[in-house]
Biopython code that builds the backbone (N, CA, C, O; Angstrom):
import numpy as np
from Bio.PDB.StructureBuilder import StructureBuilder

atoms = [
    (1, "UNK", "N", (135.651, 80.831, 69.767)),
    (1, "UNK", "CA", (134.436, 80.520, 70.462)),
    (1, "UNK", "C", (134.724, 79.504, 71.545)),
    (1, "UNK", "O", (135.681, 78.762, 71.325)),
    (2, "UNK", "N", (134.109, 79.356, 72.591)),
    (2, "UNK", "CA", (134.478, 78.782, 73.638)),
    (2, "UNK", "C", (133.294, 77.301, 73.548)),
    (2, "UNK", "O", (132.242, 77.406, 72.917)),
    (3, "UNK", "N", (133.623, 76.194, 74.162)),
    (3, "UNK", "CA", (132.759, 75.160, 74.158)),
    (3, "UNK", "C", (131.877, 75.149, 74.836)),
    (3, "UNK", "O", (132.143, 75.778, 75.861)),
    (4, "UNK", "N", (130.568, 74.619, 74.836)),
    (4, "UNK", "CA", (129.239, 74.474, 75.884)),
    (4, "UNK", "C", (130.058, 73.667, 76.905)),
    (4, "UNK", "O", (131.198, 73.233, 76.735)),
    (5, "UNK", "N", (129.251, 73.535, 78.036)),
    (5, "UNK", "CA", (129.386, 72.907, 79.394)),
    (5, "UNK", "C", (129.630, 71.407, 79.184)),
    (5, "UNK", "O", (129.059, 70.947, 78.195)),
    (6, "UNK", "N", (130.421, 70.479, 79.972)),
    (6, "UNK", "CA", (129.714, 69.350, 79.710)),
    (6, "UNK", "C", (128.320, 68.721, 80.098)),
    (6, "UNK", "O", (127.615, 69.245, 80.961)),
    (7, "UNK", "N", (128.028, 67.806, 79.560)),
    (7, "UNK", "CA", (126.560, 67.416, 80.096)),
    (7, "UNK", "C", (126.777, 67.069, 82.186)),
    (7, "UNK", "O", (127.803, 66.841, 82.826)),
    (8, "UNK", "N", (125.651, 67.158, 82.542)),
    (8, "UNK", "CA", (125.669, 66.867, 83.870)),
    (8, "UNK", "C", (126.134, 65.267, 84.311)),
    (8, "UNK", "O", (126.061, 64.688, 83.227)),
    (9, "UNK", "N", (126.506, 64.402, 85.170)),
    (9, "UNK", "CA", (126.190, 63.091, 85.303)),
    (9, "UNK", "C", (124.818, 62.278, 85.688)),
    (9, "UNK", "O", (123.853, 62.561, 86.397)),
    (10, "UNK", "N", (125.141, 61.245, 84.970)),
    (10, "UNK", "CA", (123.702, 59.851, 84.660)),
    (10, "UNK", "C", (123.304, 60.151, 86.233)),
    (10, "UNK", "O", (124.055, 60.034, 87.202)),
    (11, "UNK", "N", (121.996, 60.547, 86.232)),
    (11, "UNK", "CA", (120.906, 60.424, 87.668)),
    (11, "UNK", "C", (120.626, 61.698, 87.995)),
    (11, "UNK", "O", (119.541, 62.049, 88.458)),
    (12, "UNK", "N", (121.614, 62.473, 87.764)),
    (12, "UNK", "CA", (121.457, 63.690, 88.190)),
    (12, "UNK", "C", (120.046, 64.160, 87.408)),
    (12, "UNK", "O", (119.779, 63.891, 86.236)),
    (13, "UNK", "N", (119.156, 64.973, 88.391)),
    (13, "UNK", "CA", (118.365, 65.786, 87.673)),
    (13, "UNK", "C", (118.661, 67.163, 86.840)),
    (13, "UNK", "O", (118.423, 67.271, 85.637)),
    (14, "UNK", "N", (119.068, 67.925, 87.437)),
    (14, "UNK", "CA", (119.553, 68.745, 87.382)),
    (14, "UNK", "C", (118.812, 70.543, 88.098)),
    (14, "UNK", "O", (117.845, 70.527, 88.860)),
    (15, "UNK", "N", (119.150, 71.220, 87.881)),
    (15, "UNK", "CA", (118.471, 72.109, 88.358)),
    (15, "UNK", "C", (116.702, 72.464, 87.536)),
    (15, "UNK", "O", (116.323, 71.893, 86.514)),
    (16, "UNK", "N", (116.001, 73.356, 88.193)),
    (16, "UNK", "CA", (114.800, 73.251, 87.408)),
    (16, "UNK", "C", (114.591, 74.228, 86.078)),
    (16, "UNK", "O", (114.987, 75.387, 86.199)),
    (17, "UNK", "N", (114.060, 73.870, 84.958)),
    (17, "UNK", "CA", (114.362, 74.792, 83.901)),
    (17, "UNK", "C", (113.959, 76.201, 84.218)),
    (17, "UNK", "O", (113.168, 76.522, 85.105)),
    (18, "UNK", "N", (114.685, 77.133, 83.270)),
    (18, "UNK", "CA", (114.184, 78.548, 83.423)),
    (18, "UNK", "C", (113.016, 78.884, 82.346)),
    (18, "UNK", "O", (113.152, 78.757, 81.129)),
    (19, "UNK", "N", (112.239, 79.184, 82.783)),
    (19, "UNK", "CA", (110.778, 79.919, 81.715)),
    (19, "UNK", "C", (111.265, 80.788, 80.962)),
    (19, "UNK", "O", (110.836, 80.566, 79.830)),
    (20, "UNK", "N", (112.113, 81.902, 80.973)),
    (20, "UNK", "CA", (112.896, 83.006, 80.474)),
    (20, "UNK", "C", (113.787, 82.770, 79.828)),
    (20, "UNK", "O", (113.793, 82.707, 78.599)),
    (21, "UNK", "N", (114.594, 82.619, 80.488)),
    (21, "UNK", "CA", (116.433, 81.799, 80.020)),
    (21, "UNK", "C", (116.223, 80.286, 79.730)),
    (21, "UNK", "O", (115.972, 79.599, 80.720)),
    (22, "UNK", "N", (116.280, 79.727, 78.651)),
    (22, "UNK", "CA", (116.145, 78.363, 78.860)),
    (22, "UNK", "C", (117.347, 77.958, 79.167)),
    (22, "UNK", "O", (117.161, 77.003, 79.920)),
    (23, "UNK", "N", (118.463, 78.114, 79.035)),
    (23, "UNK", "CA", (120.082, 77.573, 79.709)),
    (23, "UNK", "C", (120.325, 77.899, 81.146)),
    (23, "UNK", "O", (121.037, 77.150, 81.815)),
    (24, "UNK", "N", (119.648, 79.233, 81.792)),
    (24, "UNK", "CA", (119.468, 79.893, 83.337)),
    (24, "UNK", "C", (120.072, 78.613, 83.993)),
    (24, "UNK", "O", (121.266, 78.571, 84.287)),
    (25, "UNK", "N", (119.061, 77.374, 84.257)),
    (25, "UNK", "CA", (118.932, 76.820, 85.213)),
    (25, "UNK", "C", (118.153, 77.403, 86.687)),
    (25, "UNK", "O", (118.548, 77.004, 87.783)),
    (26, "UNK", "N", (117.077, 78.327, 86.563)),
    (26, "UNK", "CA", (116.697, 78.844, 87.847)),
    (26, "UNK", "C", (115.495, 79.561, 87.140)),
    (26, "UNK", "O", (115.448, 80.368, 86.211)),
    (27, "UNK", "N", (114.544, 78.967, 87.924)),
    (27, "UNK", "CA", (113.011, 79.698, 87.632)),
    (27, "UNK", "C", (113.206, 81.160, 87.512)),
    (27, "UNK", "O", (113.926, 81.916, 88.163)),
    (28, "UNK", "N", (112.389, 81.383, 86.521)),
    (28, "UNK", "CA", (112.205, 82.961, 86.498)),
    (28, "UNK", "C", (111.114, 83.834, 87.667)),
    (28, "UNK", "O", (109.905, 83.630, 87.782)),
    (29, "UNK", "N", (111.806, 84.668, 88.323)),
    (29, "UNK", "CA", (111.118, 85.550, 89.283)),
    (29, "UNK", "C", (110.069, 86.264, 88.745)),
    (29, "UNK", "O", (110.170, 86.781, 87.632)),
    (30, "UNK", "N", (108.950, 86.356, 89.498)),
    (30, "UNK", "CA", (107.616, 87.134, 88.548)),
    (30, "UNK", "C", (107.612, 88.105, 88.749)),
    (30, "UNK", "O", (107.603, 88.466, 89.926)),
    (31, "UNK", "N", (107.616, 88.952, 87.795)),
    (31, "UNK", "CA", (107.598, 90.328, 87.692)),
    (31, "UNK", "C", (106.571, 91.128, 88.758)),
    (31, "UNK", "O", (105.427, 90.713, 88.945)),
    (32, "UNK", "N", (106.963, 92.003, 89.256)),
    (32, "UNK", "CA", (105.936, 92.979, 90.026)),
    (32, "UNK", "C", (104.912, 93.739, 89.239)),
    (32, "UNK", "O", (105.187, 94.193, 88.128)),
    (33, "UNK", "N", (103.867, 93.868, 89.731)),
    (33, "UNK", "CA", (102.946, 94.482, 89.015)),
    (33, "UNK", "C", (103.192, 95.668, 88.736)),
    (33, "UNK", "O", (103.475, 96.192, 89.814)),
    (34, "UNK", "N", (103.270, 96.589, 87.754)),
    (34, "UNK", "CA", (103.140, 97.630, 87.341)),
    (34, "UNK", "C", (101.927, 98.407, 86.861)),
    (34, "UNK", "O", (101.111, 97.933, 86.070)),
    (35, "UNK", "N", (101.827, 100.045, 87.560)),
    (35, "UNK", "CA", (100.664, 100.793, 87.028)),
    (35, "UNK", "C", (101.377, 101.961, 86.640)),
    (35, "UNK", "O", (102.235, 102.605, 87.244)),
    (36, "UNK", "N", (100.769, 102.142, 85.312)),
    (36, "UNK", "CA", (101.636, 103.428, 84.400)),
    (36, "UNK", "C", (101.356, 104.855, 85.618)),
    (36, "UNK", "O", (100.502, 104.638, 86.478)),
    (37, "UNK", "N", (101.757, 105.627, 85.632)),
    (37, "UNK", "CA", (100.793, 107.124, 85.989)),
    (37, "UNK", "C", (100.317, 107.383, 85.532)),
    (37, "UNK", "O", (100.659, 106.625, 84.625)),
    (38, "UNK", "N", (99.767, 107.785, 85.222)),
    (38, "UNK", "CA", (98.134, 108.373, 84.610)),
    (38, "UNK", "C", (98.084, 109.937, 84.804)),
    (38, "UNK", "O", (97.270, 110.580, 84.141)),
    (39, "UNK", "N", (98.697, 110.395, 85.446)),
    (39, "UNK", "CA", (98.543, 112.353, 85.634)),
    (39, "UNK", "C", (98.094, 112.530, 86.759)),
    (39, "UNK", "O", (98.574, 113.293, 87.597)),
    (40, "UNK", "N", (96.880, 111.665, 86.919)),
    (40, "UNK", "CA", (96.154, 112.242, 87.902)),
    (40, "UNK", "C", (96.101, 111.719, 88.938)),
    (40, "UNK", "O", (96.589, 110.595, 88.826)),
    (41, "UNK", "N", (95.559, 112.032, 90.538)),
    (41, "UNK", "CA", (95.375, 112.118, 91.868)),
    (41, "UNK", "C", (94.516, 112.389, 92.708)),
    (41, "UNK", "O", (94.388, 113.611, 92.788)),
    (42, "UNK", "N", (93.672, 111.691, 93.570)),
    (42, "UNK", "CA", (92.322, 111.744, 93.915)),
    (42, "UNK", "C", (93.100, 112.698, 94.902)),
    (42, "UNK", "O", (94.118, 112.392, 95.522)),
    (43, "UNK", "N", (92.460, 113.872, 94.935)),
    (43, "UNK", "CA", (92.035, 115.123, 95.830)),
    (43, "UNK", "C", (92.202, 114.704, 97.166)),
    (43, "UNK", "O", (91.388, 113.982, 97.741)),
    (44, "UNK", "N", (93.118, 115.091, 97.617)),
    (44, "UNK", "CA", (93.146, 114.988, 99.968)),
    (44, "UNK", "C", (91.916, 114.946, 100.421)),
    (44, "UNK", "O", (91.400, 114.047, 101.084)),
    (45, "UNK", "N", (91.214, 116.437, 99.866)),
    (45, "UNK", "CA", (90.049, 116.882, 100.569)),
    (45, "UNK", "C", (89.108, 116.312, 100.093)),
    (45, "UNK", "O", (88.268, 116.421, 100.987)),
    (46, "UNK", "N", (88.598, 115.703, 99.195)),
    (46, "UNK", "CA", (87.504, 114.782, 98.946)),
    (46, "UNK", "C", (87.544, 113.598, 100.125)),
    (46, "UNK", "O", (86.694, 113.269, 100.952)),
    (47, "UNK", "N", (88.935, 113.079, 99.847)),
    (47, "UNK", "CA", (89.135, 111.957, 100.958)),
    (47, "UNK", "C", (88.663, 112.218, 102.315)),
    (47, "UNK", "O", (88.054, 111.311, 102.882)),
    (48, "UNK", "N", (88.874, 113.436, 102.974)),
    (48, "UNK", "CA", (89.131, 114.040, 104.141)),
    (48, "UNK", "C", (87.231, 114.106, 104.208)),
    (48, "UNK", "O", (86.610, 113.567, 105.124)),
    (49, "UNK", "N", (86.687, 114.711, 103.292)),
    (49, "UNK", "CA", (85.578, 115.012, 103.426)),
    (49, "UNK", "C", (84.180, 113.711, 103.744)),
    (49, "UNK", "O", (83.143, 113.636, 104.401)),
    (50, "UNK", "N", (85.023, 112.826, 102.762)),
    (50, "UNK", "CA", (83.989, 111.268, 102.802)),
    (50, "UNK", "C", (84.342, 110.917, 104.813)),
    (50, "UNK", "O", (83.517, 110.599, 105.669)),
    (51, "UNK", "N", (85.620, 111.111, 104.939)),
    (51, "UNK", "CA", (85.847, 109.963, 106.050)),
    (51, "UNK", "C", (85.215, 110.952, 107.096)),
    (51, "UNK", "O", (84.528, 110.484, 108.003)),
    (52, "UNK", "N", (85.452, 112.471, 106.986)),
    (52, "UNK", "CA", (84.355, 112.798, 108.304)),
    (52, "UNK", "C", (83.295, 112.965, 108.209)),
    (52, "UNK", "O", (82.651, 113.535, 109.090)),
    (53, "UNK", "N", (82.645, 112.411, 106.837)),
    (53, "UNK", "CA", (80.662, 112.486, 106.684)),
    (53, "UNK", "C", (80.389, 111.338, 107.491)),
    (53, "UNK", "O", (79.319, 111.216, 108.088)),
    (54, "UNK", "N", (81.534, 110.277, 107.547)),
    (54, "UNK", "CA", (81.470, 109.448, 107.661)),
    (54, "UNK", "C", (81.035, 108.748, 109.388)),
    (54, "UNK", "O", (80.360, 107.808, 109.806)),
    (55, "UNK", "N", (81.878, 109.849, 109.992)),
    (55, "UNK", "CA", (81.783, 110.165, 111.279)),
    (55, "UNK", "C", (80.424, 111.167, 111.617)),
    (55, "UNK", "O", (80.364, 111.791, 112.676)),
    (56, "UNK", "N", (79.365, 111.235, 110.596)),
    (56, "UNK", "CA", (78.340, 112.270, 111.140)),
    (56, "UNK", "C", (77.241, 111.873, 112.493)),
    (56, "UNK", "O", (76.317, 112.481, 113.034)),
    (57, "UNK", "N", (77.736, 110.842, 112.649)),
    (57, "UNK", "CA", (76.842, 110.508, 114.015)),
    (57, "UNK", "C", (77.086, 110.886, 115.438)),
    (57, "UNK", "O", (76.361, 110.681, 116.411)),
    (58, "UNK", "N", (78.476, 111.596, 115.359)),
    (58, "UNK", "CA", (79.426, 112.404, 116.594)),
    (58, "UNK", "C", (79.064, 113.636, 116.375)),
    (58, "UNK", "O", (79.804, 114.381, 115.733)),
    (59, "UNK", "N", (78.068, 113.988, 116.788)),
    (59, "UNK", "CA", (77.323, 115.178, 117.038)),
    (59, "UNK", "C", (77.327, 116.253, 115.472)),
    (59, "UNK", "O", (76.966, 115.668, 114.451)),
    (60, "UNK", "N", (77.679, 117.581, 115.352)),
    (60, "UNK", "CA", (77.274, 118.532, 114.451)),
    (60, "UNK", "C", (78.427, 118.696, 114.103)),
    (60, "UNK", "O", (78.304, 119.159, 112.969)),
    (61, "UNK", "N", (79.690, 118.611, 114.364)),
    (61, "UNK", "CA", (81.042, 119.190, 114.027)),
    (61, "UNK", "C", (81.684, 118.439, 113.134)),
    (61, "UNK", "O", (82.454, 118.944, 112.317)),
    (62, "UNK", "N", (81.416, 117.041, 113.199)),
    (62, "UNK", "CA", (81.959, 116.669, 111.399)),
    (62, "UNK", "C", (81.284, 116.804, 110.848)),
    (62, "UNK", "O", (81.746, 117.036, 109.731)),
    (63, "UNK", "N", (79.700, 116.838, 110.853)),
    (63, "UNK", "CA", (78.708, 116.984, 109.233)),
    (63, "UNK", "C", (79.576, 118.535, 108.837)),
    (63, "UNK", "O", (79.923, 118.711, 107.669)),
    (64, "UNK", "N", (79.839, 119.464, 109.762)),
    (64, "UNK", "CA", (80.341, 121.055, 109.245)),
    (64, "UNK", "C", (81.194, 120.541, 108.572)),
    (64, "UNK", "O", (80.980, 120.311, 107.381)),
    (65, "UNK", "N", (82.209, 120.277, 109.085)),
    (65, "UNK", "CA", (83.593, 120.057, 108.483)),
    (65, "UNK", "C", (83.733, 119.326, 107.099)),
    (65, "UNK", "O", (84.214, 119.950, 106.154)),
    (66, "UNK", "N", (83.282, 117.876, 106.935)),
    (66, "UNK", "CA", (82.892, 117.134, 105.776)),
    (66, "UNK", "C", (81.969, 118.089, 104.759)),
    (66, "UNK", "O", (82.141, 117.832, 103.567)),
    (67, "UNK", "N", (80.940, 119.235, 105.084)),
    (67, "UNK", "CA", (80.770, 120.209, 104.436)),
    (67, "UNK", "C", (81.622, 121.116, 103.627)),
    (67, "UNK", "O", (81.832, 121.232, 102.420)),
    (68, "UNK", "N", (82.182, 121.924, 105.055)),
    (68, "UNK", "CA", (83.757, 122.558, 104.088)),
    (68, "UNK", "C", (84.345, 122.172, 103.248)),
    (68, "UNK", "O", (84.595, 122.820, 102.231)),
    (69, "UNK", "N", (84.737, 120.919, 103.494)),
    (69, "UNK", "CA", (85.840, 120.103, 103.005)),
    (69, "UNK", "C", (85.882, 119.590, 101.695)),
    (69, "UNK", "O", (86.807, 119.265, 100.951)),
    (70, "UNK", "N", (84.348, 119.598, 101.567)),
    (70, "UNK", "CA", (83.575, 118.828, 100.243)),
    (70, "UNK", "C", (83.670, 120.317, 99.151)),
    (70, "UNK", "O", (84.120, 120.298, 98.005)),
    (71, "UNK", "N", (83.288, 121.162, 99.649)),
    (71, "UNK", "CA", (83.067, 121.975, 98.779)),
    (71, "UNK", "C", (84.466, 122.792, 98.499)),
    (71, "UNK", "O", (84.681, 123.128, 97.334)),
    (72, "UNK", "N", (85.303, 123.083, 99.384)),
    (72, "UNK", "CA", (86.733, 122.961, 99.438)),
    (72, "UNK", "C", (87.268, 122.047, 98.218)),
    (72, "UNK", "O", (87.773, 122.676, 97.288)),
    (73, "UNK", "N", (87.220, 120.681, 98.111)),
    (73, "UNK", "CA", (87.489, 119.552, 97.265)),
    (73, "UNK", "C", (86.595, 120.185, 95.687)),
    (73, "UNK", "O", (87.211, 120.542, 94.683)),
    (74, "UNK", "N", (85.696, 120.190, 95.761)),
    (74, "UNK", "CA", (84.819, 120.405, 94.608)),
    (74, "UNK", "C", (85.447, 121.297, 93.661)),
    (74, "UNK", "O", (85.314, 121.289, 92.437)),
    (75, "UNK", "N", (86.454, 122.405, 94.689)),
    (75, "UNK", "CA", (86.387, 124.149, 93.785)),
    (75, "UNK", "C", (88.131, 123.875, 93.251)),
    (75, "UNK", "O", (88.804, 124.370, 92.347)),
    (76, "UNK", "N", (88.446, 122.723, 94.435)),
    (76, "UNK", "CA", (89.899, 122.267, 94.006)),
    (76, "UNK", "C", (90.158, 121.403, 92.909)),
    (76, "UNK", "O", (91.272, 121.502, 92.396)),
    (77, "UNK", "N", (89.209, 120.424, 92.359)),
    (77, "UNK", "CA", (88.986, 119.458, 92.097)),
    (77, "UNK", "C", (88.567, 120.118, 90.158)),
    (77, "UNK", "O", (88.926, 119.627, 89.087)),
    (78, "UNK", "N", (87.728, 121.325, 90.436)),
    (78, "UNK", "CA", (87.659, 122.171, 88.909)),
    (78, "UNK", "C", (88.506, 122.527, 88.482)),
    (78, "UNK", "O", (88.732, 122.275, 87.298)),
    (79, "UNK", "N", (89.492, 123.381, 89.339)),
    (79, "UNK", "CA", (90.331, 124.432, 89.292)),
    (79, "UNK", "C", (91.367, 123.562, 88.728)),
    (79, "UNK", "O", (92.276, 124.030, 88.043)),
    (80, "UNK", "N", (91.246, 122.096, 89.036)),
    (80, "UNK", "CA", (92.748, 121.399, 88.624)),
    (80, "UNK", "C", (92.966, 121.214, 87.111)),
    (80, "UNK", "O", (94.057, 120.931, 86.615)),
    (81, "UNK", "N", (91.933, 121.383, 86.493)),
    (81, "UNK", "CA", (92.187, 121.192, 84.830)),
    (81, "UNK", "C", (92.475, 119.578, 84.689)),
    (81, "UNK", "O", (93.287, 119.144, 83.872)),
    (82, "UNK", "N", (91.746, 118.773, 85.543)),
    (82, "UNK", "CA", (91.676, 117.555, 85.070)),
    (82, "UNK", "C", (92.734, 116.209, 85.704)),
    (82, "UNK", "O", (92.817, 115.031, 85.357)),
    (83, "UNK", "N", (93.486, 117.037, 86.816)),
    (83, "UNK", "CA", (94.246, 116.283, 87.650)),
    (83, "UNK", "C", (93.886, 116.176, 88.629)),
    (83, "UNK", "O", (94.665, 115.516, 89.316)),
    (84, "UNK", "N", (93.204, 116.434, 89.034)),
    (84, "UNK", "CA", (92.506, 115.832, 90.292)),
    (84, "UNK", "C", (91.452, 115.262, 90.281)),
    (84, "UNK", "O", (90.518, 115.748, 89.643)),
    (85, "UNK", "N", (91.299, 114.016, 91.016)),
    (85, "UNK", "CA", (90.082, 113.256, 90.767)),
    (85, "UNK", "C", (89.599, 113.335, 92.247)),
    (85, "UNK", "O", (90.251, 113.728, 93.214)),
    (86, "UNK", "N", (87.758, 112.678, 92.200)),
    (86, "UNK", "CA", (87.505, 112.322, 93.362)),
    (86, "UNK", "C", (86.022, 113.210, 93.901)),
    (86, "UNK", "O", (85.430, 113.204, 94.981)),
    (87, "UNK", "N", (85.799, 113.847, 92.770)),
    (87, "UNK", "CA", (84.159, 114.299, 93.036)),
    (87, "UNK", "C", (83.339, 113.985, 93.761)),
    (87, "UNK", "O", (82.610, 114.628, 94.516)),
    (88, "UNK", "N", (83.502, 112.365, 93.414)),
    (88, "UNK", "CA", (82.415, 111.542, 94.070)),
    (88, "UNK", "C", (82.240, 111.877, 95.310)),
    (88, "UNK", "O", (81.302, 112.393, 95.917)),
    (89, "UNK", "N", (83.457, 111.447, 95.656)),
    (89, "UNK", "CA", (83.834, 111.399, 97.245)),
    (89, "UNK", "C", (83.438, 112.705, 97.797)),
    (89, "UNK", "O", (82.712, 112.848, 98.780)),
    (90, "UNK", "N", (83.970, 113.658, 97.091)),
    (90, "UNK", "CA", (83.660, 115.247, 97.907)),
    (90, "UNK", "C", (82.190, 115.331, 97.847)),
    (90, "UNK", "O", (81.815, 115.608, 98.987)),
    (91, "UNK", "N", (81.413, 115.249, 97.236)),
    (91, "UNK", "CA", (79.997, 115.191, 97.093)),
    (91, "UNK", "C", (79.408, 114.130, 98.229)),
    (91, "UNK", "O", (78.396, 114.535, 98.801)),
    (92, "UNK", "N", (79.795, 113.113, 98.543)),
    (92, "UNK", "CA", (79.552, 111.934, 99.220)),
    (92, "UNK", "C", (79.674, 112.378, 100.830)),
    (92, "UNK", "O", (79.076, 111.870, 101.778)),
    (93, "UNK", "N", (80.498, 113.327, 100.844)),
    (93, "UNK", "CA", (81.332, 113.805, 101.972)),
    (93, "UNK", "C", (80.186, 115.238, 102.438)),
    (93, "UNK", "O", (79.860, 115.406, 103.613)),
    (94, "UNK", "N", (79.813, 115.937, 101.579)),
    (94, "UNK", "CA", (78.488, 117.054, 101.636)),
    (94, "UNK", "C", (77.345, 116.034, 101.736)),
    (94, "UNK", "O", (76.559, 116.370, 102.622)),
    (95, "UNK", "N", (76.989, 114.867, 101.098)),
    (95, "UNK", "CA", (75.852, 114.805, 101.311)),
    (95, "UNK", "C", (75.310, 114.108, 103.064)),
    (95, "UNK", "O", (74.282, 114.350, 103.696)),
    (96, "UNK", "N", (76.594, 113.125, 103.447)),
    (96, "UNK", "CA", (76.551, 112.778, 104.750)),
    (96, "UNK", "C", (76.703, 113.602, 105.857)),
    (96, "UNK", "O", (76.333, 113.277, 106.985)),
    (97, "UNK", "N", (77.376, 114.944, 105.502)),
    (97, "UNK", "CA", (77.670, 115.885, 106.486)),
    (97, "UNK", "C", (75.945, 116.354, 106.664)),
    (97, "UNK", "O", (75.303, 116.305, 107.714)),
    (98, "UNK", "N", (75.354, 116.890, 105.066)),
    (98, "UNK", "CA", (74.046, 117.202, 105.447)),
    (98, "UNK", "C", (72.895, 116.561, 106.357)),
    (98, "UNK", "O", (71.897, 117.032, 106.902)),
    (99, "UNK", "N", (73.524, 115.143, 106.280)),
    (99, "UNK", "CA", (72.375, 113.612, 106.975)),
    (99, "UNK", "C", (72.897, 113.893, 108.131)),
    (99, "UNK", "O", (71.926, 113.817, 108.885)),
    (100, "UNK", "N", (73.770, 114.158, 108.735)),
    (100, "UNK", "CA", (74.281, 113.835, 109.801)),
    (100, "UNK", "C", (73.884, 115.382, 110.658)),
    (100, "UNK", "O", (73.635, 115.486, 111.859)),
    (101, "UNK", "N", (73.917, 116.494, 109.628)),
    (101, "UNK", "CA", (73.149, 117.604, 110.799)),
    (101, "UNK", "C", (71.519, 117.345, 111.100)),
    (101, "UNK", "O", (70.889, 117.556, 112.136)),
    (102, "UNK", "N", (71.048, 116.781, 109.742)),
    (102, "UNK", "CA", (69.979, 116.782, 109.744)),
    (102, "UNK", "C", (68.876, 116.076, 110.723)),
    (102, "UNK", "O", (67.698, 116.282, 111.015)),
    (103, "UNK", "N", (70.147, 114.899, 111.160)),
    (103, "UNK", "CA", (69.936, 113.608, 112.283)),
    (103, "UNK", "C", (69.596, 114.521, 113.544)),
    (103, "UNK", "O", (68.596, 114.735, 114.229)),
    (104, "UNK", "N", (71.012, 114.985, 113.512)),
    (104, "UNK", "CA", (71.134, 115.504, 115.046)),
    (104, "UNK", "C", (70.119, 116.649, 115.358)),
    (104, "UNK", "O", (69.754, 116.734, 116.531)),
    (105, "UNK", "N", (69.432, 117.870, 114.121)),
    (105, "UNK", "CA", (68.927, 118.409, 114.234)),
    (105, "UNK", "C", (67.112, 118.118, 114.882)),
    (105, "UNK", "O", (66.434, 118.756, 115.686)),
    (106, "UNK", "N", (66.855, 116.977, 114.146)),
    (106, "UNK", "CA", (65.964, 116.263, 114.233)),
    (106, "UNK", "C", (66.317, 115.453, 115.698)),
    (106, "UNK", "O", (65.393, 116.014, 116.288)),
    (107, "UNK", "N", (66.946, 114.538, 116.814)),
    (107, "UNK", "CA", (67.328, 114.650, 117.892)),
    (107, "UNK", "C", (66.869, 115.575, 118.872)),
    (107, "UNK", "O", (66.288, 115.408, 119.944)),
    (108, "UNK", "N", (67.322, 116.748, 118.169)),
    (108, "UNK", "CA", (67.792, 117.867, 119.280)),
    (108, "UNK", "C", (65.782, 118.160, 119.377)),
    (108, "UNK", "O", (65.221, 118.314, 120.462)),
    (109, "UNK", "N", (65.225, 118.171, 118.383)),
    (109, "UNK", "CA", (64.012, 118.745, 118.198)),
    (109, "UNK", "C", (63.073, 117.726, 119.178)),
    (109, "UNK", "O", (62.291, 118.078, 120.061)),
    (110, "UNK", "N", (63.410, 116.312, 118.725)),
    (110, "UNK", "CA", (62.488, 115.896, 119.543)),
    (110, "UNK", "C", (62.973, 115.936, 120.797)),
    (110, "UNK", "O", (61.966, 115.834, 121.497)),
    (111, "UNK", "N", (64.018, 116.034, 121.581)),
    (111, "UNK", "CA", (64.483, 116.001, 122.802)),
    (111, "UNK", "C", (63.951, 117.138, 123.772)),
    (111, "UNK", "O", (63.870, 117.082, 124.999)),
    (112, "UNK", "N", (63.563, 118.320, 122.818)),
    (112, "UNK", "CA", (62.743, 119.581, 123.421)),
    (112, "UNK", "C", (61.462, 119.409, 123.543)),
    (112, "UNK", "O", (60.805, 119.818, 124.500)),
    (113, "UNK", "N", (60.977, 118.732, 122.484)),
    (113, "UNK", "CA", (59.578, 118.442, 122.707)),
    (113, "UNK", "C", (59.105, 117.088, 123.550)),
    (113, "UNK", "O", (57.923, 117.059, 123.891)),
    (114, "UNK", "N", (59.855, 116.101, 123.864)),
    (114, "UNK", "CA", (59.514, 115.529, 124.700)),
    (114, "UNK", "C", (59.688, 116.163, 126.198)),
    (114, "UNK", "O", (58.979, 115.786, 127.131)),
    (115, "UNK", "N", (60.987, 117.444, 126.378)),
    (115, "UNK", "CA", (60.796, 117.751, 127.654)),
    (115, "UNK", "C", (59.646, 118.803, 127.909)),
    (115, "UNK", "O", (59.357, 119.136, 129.059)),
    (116, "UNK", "N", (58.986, 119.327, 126.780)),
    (116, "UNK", "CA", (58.121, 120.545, 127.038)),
    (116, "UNK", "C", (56.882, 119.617, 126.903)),
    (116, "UNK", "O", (55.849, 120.281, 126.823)),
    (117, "UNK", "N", (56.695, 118.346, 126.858)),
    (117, "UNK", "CA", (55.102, 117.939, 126.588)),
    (117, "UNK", "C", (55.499, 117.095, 128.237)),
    (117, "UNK", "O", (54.628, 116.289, 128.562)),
    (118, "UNK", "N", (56.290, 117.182, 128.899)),
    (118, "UNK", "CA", (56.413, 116.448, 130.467)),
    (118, "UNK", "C", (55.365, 117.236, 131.498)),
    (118, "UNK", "O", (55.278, 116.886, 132.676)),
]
sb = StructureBuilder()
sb.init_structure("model")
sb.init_model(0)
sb.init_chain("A")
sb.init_seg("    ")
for serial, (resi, resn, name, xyz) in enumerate(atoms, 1):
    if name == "N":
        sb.init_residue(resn, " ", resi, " ")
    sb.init_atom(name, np.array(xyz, "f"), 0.0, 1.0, " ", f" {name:<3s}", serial, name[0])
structure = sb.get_structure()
C-alpha cells in the first residue's frame, strides 16, 4: 500500500473542498439537466398550423392553410397510436384560421356595403 500525501504547509489554505470527492480538491461540476424520452413528439403540423392561425390577420391564405394543416395534424396526430402529441395546437391552429376568415370575410362585407350605400 502506498502512503497518503504529506500534509500541506502552516498558512497554506489549500485548495477548495470537493462536494463529491472529498480528497478531489476541486469543486464538483453541476451536472446538466437531464430529460428521459418519453416516446413521444409534438406533431410539425400542429406547430405549423398554430403559427399560421397565428398570422390570420394577412388576409385569407393563412386562415386556409392553418386549416389544412390543423386537420392534416389532427388525422396525423390519431393515426400515431399515441406518439404524437399536440392536438391542442392543431385545433388552436383551425380555430384561428376560422377567426381570421371570418374577420376578413366580415371586412370584405362591410367594405361593399359602405361602397354601395355612397
Amino acid at each position: 500500500m502506498s502512503q497518503p500525501p504529506p500534509p500541506p504547509p502552516a498558512g497554506w489554505g489549500g485548495p477548495p473542498p470537493c462536494t463529491i470527492y472529498p480528497g478531489a480538491g476541486y469543486p464538483a461540476a453541476a451536472a446538466p439537466a437531464y430529460r428521459p424520452a418519453t416516446g413521444t413528439r409534438t406533431s410539425g403540423l400542429a406547430i405549423a398550423s398554430l403559427v399560421t392561425g397565428l398570422f390570420f390577420w394577412c388576409w385569407v391564405i393563412p386562415g386556409i392553410v392553418s386549416i389544412v394543416l390543423g386537420h392534416l395534424a389532427l388525422e396525423s396526430i390519431e393515426n400515431s397510436g399515441g406518439t404524437k402529441t399536440g392536438r391542442g395546437m392543431a385545433i388552436a391552429g383551425i380555430v384561428l384560421g376560422w377567426v381570421g376568415i371570418g374577420i376578413v370575410g366580415l371586412l370584405v362585407l362591410g367594405w361593399f356595403v359602405s361602397v354601395l350605400t355612397i
